[in-house]
C-alpha positions as CSV (number, residue, x, y, z in Angstrom):
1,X,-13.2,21.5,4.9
2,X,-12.3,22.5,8.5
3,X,-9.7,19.7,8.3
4,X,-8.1,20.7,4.7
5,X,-7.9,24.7,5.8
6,X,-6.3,23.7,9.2
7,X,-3.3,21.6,6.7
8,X,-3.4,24.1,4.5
9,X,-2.3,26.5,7.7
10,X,0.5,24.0,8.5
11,X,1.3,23.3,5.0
12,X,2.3,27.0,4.7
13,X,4.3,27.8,7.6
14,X,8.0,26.8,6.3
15,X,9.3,23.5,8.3
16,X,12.7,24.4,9.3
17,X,11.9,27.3,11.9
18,X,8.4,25.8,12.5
19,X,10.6,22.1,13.4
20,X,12.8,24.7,15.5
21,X,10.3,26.7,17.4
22,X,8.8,23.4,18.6
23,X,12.1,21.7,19.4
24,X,13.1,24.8,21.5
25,X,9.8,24.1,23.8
26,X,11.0,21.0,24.9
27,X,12.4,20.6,28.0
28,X,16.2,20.6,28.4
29,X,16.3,18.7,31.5
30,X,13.7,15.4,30.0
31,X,16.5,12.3,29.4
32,X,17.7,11.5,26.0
33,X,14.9,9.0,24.8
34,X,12.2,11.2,25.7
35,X,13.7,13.7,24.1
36,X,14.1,11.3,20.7
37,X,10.5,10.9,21.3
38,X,9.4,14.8,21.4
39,X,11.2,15.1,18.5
40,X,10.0,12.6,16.5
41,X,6.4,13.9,17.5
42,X,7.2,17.5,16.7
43,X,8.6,16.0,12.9
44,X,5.5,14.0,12.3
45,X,2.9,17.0,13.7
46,X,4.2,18.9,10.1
47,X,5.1,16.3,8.0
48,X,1.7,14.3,7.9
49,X,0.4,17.2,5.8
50,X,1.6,16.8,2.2
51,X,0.6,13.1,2.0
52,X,-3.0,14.2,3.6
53,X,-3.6,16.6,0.7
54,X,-2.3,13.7,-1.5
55,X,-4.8,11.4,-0.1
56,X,-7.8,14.0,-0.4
57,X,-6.6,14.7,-4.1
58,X,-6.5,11.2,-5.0
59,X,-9.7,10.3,-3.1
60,X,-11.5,13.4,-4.5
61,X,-10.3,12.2,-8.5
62,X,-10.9,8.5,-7.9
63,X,-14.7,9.4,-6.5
64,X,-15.4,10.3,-9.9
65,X,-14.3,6.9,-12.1
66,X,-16.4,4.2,-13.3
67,X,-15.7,1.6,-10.8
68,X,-16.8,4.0,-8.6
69,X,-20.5,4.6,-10.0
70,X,-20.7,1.3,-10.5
71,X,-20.6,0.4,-6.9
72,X,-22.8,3.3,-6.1
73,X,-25.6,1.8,-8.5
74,X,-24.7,-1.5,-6.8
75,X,-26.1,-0.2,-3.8
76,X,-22.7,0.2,-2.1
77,X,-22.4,2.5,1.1
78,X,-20.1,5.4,1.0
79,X,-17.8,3.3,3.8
80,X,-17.5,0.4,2.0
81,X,-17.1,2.4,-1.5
82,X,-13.6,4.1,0.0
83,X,-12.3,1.1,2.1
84,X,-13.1,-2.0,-0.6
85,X,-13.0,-0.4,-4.0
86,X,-10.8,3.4,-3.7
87,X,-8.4,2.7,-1.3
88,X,-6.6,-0.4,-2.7
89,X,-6.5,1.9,-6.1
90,X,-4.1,3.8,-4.3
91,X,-2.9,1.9,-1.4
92,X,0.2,1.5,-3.1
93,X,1.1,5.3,-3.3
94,X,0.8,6.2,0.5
95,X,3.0,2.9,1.3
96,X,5.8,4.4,-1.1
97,X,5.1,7.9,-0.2
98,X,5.4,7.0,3.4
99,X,8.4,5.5,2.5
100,X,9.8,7.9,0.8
101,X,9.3,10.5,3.4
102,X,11.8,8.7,6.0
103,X,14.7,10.3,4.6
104,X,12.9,13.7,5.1
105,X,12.4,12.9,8.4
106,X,15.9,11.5,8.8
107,X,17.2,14.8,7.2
108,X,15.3,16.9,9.8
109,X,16.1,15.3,12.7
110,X,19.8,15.6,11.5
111,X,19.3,19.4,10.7
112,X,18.3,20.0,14.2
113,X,21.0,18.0,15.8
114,X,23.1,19.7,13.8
115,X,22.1,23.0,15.4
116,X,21.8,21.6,18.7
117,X,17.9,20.8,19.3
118,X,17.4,17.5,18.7
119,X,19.0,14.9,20.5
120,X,22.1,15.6,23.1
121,X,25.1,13.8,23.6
122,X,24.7,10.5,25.3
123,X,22.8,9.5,22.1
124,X,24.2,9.4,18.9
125,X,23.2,10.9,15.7
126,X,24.3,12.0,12.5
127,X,23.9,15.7,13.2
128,X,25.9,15.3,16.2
129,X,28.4,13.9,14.3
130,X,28.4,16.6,11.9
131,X,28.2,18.8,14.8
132,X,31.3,17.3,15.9
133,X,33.5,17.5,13.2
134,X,32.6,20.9,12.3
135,X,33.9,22.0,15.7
136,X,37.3,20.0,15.0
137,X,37.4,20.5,10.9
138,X,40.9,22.5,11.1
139,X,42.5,19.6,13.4
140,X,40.7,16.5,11.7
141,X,38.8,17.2,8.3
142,X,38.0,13.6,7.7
143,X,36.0,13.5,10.9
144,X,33.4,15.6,8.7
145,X,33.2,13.1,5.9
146,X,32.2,9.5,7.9
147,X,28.8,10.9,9.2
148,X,28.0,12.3,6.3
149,X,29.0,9.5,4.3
150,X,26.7,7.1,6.1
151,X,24.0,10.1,6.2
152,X,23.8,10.1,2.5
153,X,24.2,6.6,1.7
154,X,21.2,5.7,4.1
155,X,18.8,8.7,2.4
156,X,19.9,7.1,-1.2
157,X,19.1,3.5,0.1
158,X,15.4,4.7,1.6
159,X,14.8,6.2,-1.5
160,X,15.9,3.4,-3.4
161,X,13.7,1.2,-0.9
162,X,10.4,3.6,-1.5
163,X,10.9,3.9,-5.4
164,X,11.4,0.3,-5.6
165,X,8.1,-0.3,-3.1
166,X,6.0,2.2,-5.9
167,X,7.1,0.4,-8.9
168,X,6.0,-3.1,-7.0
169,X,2.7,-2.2,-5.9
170,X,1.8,0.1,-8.7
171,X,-0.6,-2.0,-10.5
172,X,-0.7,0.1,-13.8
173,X,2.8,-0.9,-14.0
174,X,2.3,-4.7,-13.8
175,X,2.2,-6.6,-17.2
């Protein structure tokens, strides 16, 4: 319960300035792959949360089925129960859910390059590209329209990936 209240907590706090107010702590002066690294800890701190109330949700309905109270009256601990008999049920869900939340994460990290708290310039990224050629878009438009290109066609292909992944491993959808 202590667990689902404290998501809950993070679950309501909107990302974008919660992403930001975390970025902002790091330290400037850290080099560029320690920085990638903060940042990708400071994404994953709030964006574990939806597919943990997923989880719960599907864990708490699955508890209930047949299979289940079969394996109860079997004699089945409670470890076994979740690990052997729910969690395959639904194993195929958090894989494509995981999957599919990439692109968030890829979006997020380029939101706050974008506004100049995620990665600096030695590295690369897509908001730094954007960056970029928002700060020349009078002299060279089409500087704008390459990093978002490849932004957008790597978000579609990831989702792609994860909706493909789901229908694979779904096994109410195998004949």
């Amino acid at each position: 319960t202590v667990i689902q209240r404290a998501i809950d907590l993070l679950f309501s706090i909107p990302t974008l300035p919660l992403w930001m107010g975390l970025a902002a702590a790091l330290p400037r002066d850290w080099p560029p792959l320690r920085l990638y690294f903060g940042i990708v800890i400071v994404l994953s701190l709030v964006g574990w949360t939806g597919l943990a109330r997923v989880v719960r949700g599907k864990l708490l309905s699955l508890r209930e089925e047949d299979f289940v109270m079969a394996a109860r009256l079997v004699g089945s601990n409670e470890m076994r129960i979740i690990l052997v008999h729910m969690l395959p049920s639904f194993l195929s869900y958090i894989i494509a859910s995981l999957t599919l939340a990439i692109p968030g994460m890829i979006l997020a990290e380029t939101s706050l390059s974008f506004l100049g708290l995620g990665v600096q310039a030695p590295m690369s990224s897509c908001g730094l590209l954007i960056k970029e050629g928002v700060e020349t878009m009078e002299e060279y438009p089409w500087l704008l329209v390459y990093p978002g290109l490849v932004l957008s066609i790597t978000l579609f292909a990831l989702n792609f990936l994860g909706d493909g992944l789901r229908d694979a491993l779904d096994p109410r959808m195998r004949r």
